[in-house]
Each structure stands twice: as C-alpha cells, then as structure tokens.
SEDRENLO-758850 format. One record per residue: residue in one letter; x, y, z of N, C-alpha, C in turn. Coordinates in pm, whole numbers, plus 32768, in hexadecimal, padded with zeros to 4 digits. Layout:
# residues N
aXYZXYZXYZ ...
END
This chain:
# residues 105
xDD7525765C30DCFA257B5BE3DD1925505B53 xDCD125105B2FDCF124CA5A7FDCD0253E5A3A xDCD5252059BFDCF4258E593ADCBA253258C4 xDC4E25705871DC2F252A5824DC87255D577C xDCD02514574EDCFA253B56E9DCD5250C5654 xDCD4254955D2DCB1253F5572DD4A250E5503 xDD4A249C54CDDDAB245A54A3DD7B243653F1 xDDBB24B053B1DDA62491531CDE07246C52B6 xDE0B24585270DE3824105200DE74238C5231 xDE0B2357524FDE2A22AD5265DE18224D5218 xDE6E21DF5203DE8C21945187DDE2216A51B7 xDDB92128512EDD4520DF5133DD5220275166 xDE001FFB5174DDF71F8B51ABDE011F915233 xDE26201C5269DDF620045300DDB81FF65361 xDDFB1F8E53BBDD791F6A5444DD441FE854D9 xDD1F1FBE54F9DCDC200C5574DD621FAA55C2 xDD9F1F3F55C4DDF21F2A55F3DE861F2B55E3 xDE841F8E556CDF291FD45531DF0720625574 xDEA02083556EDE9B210C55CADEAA21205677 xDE84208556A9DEAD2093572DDF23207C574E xDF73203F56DCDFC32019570CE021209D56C7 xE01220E15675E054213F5655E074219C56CC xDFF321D4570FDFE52221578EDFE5220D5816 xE0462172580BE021211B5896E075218958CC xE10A21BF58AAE147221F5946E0AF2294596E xE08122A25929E03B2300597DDF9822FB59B7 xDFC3225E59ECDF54223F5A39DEC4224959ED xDEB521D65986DE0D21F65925DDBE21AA5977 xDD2F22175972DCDB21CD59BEDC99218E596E xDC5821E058D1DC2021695886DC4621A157D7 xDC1921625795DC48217756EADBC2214E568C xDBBD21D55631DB3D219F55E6DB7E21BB5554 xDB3C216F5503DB7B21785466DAD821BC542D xDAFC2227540DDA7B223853A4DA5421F95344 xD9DA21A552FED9AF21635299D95E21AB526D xD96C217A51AED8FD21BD5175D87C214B51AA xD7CE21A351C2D790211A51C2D76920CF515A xD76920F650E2D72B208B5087D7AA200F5060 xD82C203A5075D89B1FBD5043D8B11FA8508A xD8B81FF950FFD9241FB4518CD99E1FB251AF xD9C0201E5107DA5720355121DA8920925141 xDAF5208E5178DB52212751FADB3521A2517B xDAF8220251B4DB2E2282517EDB9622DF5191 xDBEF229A51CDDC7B22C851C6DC662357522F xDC2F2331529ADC702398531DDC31234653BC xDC54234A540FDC2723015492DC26236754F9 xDBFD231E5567DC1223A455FEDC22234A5646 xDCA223715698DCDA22FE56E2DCC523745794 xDC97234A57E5DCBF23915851DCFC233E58D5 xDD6823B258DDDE0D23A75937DDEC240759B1 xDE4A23D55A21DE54240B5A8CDEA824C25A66 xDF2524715A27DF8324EE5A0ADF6D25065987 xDF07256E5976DECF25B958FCDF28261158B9 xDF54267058DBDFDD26C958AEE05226875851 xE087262E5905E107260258DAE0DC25CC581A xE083257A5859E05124F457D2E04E25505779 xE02A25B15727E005260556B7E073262E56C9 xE0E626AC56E0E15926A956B6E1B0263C56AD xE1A425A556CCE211256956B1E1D624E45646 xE15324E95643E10924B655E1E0E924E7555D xE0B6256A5580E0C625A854EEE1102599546E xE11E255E53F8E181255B538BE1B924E25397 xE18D24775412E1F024255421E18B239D53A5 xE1F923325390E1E722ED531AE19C226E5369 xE1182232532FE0DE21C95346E0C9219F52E5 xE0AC211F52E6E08820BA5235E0D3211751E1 xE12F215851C2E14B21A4513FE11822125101 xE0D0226251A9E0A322BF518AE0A1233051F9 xE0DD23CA51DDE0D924135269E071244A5289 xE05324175323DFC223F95352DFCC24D3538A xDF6324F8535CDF30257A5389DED92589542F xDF2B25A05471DF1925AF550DDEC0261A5535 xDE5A26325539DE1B26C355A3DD9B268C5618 xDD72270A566BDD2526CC56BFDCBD26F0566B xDC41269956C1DBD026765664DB9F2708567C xDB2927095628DAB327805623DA5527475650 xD9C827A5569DD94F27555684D92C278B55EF xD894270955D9D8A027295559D7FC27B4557E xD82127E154FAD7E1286B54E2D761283C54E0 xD6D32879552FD66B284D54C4D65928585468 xD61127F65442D5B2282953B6D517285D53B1 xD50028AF5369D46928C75325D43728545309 xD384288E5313D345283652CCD36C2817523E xD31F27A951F6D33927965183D30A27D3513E xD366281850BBD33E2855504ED2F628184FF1 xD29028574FAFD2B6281F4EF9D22427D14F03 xD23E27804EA0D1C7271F4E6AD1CF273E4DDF xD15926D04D98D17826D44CFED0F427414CDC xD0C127674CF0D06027C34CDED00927704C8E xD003272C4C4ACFA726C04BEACF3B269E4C56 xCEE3264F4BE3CE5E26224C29CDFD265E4C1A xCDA7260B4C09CD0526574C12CC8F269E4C5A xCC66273B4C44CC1927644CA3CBA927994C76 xCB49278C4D0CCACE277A4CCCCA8B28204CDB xCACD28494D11CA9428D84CDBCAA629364C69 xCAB929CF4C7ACAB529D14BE9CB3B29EB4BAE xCBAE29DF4C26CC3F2A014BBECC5E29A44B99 xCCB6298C4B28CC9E29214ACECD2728D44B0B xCD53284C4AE5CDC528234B5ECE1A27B94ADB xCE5227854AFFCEC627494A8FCE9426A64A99 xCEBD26704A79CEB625ED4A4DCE9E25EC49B4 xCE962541497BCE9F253748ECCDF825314872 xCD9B252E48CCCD2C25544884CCD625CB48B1 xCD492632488FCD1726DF48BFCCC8271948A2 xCCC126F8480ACC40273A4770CBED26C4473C 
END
C-alpha cells in the first residue's frame, strides 16, 4: 500500500523530477511540488507518494538534496477550516445605525 509523504525544506530549484528520482529506491508513484499561485514559485515543501513509506522517512529524513536537508514525515490530512471571518465593517446603511465610510457627517 503507498504512503503519502510530506517533504519540507526543499531547495526552491527543485524539480518534481529531482524528487522522483531522489525516491526512485522506494518505488514513487507520483511527485507534486507545491507552488505559490500568484508567482508560480515552489514554496519549498512537496508530497511525493512511495510504495515503502517507513523505510523512505527514516532513511530520507535529514538526508541532503540541492544543498538542503530535506524534512521527511508522512503527510496529514489537512484540517478544516471555518467559515470566513472578518470583513471591513465600512459602508453605508440605510437604516438607522450609522455605518462607516468617508461621507459619514
């Protein structure tokens, strides 16, 4: 059964294909590089998932890629989230509490 693992502190020049090939002994089925979306550039962690999940994280863990030791664990799901908080409270209303914007008085 594969193992999805969580792979951080990754150089920002690395490929989705330095990671397969990093984890080729332990059989990768596929490799994703996280991007920020507005630049497009790596945010420096990936999830690569391997047949041999274990082995790969103790013998991956700490080990050196691009010039940097890559942080090995298995993945998490991610937590939900809440709805969205907040808002600017500004704006105009037409009843009688009085509301923010710039021609108040």
């Amino acid at each position: 059964m594969s193992k999805k693992l969580y792979v951080g502190n990754l150089a920002f020049t690395a490929t989705e294909d330095d990671l397969r090939n990093a984890f080729a002994a332990y059989t990768t089925t596929s490799a994703k590089i996280i991007t920020d979306r507005e630049t497009g550039r790596s945010r420096g962690f990936a999830f690569v998932e391997v047949e041999d999940g274990d082995k790969a994280i103790t013998e991956m863990n700490g080990k050196d890629l691009a010039g940097r030791k890559l942080t090995v664990n298995e993945a998490r799901e991610r937590e939900p989230r809440g709805p969205r908080q907040g808002g600017s409270g500004g704006g105009y209303r037409q009843d009688d509490r009085q509301g923010g914007g710039y021609n108040r008085y």
